[in-house]
N, C-alpha and C positions, 0 to 999 in steps of 0.2 A: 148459787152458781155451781156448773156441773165440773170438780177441780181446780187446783190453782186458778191464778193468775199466769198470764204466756211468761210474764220475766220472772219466776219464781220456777222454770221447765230445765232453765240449761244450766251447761258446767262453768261460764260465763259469757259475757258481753262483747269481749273480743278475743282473736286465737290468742297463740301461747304456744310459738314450733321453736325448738330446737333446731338438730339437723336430719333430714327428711330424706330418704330411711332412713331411721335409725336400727341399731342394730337387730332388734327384738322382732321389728316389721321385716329387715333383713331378711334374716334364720327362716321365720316364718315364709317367707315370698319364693326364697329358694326351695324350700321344702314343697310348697304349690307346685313349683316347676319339674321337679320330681317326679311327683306322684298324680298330679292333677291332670285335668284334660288340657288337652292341645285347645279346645274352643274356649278358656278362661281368655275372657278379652280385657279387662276394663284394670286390673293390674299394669296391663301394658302400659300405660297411658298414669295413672295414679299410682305409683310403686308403693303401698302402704298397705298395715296391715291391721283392722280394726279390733278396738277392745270394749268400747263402751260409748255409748250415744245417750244425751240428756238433751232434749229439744232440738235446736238449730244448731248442735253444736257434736262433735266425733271426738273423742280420743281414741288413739293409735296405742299400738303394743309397746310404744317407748313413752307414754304420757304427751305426747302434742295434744293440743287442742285444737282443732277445727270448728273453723264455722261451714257450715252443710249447706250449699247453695245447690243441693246436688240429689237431696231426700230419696235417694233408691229409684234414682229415676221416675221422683214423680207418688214414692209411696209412702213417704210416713208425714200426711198433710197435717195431723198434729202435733208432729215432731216426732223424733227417739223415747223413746219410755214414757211418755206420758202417761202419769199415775191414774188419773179417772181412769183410761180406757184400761191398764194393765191389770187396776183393782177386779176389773169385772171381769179379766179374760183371767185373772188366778184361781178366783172362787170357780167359774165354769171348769176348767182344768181339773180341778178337786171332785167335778158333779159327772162330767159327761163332756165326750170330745166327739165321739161320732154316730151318726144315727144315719146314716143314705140319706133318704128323703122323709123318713118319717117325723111326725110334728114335732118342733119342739116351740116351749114359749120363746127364744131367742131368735130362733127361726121365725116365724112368724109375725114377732116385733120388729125384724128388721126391715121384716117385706112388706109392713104393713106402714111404716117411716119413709122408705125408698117410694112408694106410692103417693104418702105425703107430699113430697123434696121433689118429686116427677118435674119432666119440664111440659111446657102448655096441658092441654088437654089428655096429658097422659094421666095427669093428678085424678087420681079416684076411678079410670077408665084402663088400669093395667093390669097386666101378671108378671109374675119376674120366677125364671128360670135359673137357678142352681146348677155349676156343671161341675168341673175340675178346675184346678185352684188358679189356672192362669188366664193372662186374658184372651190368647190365641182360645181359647174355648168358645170364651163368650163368642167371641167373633166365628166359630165353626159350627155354634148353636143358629147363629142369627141368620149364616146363608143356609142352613139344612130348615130353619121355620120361612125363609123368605120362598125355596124351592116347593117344600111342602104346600105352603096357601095358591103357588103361583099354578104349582106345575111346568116352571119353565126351571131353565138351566145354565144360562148366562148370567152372567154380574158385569155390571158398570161401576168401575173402582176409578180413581185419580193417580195421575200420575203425581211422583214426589210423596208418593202416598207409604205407608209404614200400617202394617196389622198384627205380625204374628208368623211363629216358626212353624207353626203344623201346615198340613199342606192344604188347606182349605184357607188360611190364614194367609199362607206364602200365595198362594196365586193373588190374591188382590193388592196383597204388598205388588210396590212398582218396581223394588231395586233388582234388576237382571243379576247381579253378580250376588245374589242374598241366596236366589231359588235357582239360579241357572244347573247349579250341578243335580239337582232335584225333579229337574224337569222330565216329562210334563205332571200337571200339576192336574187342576182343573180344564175341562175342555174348552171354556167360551166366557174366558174374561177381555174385556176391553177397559182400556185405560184412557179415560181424558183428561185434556187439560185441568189441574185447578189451577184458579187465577192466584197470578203472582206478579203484579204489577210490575216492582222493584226489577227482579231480575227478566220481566221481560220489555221492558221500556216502555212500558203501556201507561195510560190513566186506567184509576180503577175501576172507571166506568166499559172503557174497552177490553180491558182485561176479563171482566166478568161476561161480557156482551160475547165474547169468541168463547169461553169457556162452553158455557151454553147454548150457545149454538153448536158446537162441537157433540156435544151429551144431545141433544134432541134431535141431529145427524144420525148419532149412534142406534139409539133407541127407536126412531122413527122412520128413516128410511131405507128403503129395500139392499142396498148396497153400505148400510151403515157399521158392519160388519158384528154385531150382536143379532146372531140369528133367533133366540129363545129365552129371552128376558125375563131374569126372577125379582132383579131387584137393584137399586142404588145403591151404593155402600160410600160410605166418604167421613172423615175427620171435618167436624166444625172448623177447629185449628188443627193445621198438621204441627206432629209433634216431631219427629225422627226427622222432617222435611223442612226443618229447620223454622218453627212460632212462626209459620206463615199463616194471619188470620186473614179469611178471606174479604173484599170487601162488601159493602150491603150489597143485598140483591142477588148474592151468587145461591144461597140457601134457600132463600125464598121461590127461585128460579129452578132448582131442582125438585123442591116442594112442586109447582106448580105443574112441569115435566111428569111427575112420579103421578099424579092425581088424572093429568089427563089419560096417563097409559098403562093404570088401574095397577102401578110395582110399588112395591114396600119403599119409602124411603128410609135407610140404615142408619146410624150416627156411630163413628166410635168417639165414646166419653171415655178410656181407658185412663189417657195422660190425661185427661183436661176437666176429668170431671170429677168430682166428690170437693167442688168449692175452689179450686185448683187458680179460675180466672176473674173468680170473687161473686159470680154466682152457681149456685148447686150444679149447674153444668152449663157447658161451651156455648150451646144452642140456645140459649135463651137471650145472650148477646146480639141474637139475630132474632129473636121471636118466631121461631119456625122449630116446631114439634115432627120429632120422626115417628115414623112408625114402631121403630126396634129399635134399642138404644144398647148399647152394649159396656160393661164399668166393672174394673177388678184394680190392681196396685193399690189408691187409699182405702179401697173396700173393707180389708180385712183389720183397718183398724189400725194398731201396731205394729205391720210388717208382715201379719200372715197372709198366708194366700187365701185367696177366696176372689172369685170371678161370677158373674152372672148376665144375664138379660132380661131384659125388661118391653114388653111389646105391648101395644095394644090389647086390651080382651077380646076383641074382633079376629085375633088371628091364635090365638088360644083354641086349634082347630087337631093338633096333633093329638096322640093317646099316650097310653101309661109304657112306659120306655121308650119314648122316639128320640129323646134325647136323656141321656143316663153320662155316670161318673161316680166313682167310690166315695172320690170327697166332696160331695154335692150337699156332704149332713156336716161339715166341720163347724161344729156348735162355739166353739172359742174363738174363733173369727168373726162369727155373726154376731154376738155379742162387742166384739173389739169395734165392729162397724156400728152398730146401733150408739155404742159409747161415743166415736170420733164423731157422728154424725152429732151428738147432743152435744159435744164440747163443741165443735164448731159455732153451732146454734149460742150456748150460753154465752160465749165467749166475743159474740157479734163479728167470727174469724173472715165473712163474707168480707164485708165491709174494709175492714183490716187488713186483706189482701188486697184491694183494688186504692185502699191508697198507697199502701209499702210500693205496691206494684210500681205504681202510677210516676212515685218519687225516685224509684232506682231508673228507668227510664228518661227520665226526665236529667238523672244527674249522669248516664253513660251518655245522655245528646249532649251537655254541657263541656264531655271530653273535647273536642269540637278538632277531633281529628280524622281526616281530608280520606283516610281507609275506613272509615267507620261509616260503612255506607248508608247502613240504616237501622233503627233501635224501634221494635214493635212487639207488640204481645198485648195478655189481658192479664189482671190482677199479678198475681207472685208467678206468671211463665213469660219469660222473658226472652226476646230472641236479640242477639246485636251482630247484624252483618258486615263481617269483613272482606272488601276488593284491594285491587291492587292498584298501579296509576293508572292501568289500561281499563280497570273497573271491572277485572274479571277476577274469582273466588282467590281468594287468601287463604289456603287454608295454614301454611306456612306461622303466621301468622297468628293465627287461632290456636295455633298448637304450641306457639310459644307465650300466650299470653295466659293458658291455660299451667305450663310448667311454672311461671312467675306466679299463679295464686298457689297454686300446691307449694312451692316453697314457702309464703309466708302465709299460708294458714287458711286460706279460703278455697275450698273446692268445687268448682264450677266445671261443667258436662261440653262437649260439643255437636253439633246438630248439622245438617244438609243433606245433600248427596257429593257436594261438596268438601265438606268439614267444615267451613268457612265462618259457621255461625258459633258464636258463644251462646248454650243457651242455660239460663237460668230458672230453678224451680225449687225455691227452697222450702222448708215448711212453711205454712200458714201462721204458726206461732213467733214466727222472727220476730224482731224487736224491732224499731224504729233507729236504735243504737245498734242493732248488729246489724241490719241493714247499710245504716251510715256507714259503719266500719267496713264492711265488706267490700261494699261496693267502690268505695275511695281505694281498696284494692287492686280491683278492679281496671278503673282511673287511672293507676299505679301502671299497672301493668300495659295497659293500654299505652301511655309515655315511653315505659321503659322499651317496649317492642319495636317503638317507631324511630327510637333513636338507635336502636341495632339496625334496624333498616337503612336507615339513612349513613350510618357508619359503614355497610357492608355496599 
């Protein structure tokens, strides 16, 4: 077996806070504010300040413990320091960190795994692209190969949709107040619906039916306001947009849209993929293969950066620099991913996130309170939407239920356009027992929110 066992990873089984900041996270926090930039956001919100991470689990500059429901947004799917994967990124460090594009076996090894792990008919029928270390790359690679094969020049993105800060990224992100100061961006992005049942009172069957209709408007008729179509772009699951998974047939349905009117179907796997929803990516929950798939955050293994793409061999049509980046050769990352990707595998980590998943879900529906609109997601990404009595976003609410886990020990994220959603995404390595603990947190906080409510 490739390392430990998952309960043999962390600092332990449940937190262990004192009082939060403490002073060490203090000193440090003020000092950020000082010196650091104005766009440091996530302090705001977490006032802490980190010293060391072992699996599912953080300590802080004053020894708390935390349990990590929260993995760097999505990137350390084998936890904090996991020994397999840091074994191999030490030795590589000692041999060779960077080569651009030239071969290396680690390089090679990874691409040649990634090809393996592909979703549908990508397996044995792809190429995967190296860019710069983030995943706004991937995603600026993926519309520059969709332009290229197409010759056209628009993009069909979702709204509620979430990509990336560069501006090939930002135009298909949806949030107006993200890109607005940035603007214009790209020339001929249109944004449709994706289905959202929940917040729009639909079945999911109608839900999906108007989406799609909406996209095959766009795409197809004269007045549909994409004049030069290169290509689809879309989240399996939206991440930023709060674990909204779409229901069947909305995938399948832009698959069938993309086929008739000869444009790349796009996927971004960023948040969702490298084992995330318990299987190797989002898209296979719906059995619908894109053309271009795009994956960085658990990529690089341990925490490093490393972003790439991954397309068909069919559209393997560009030449030698059409798409370039310095750290396109960071040899210690590709190794960190080829490592996470075998610990997954040895460790049956699939499987193991779709039931942790399945049972933390199952125990925030059991909360069985009257704001807690709805609890959805796939394996260890979890979304739980809070309304109000009028049943419109909470986010109130979410931000208070959020400050009750940081107090006692459990760090959980928030998610929408709203804020509204608590979402969850811890490593892949959690335990069954830090799971339980956490989540009765959770549960915790959920009560204690609702009786300030009720008292205010």
């Amino acid at each position: 077996m490739a390392g430990p066992p998952i309960h043999e990873l962390h600092f332990a089984e449940e937190p262990s806070v004192d009082r939060v900041p403490g002073p060490n996270s203090r000193r440090l926090l003020d000092r950020q504010d000082t010196i650091d930039s104005s766009a440091v956001a996530y302090p705001n919100d977490i006032p802490l300040a980190f010293e060391e991470g072992k699996g599912a689990t953080l300590k802080d500059a004053d020894g708390n413990v935390f349990l990590d429901f929260f993995a760097g947004i999505g990137v350390y799917n084998v936890g904090h320091a996991n020994p397999y994967v840091n074994e191999g990124v030490h030795k590589q460090i000692d041999k060779l960190t960077h080569t651009v594009d030239f071969p290396t076996e680690p390089r090679l090894d990874l691409i040649d795994k990634l090809d393996e792990i592909a979703p549908g008919s990508l397996a044995g029928n792809s190429r995967f692209v190296f860019g710069g270390p983030t995943g706004s790359d991937a995603v600026e690679a993926s519309i520059k190969l969709a332009k290229y094969n197409t010759g056209g020049n628009g993009l069909l993105a979702f709204r509620n949709s979430y990509h990336g800060a560069t501006a090939g990224a930002m135009s298909i992100t949806s949030n107006k107040k993200f890109k607005k100061p940035y603007a214009p961006l790209l020339p001929d992005v249109v944004h449709a619906p994706f289905p959202y049942p929940f917040r729009e009172g639909r079945s999911p069957e109608e839900s999906v039916d108007r989406a799609l209709e909406e996209v095959r408007a766009i795409v197809e008729e004269p007045y549909g306001g994409l004049t030069d179509p290169a290509g689809i772009f879309v989240e399996p699951i939206q991440g930023e947009g709060g674990v909204v998974a779409p229901p069947d047939g909305f995938l399948s349905g832009l698959r069938a849209i993309a086929d008739e009117n000869d444009l790349p179907l796009m996927f971004d796997e960023i948040q969702v993929g490298m084992g995330r929803t318990g299987e190797w990516w989002a898209s296979e929950h719906y059995d619908v293969t894109p053309d271009v798939m795009t994956t960085a955050k658990a990529l690089g293994g341990n925490g490093q950066p490393l972003s790439g793409t991954m397309y068909h061999e069919d559209l393997d049509t560009w030449g030698p620099g059409d798409h370039a980046g310095t750290y396109r050769g960071h040899v210690p990352a590709m190794v960190g991913g080829l490592r996470a990707i075998e610990y997954i595998e040895s460790h049956d980590l699939l499987d193991h996130a779709t039931e942790v998943g399945a049972w933390i879900r199952d125990r925030l529906r059991d909360a069985g309170d009257p704001g807690l609109g709805q609890v959805r997601g796939k394996g260890l990404f979890v979304g739980a939407e809070f309304v109000d009595a009028n049943g419109d976003p909470d986010d109130d609410r979410v931000e208070a239920i959020q400050e009750y886990c940081y107090e006692h020990g459990v760090l959980v994220w928030t998610a929408s356009q709203y804020g509204n959603v608590v979402r969850l995404l811890p490593p892949l390595v959690l335990t069954q027992r830090q799971a339980e603990v956490g989540t009765e947190v959770i549960a915790d906080a959920i009560e204690a929110t609702a009786e300030l409510a009720i008292a205010e």
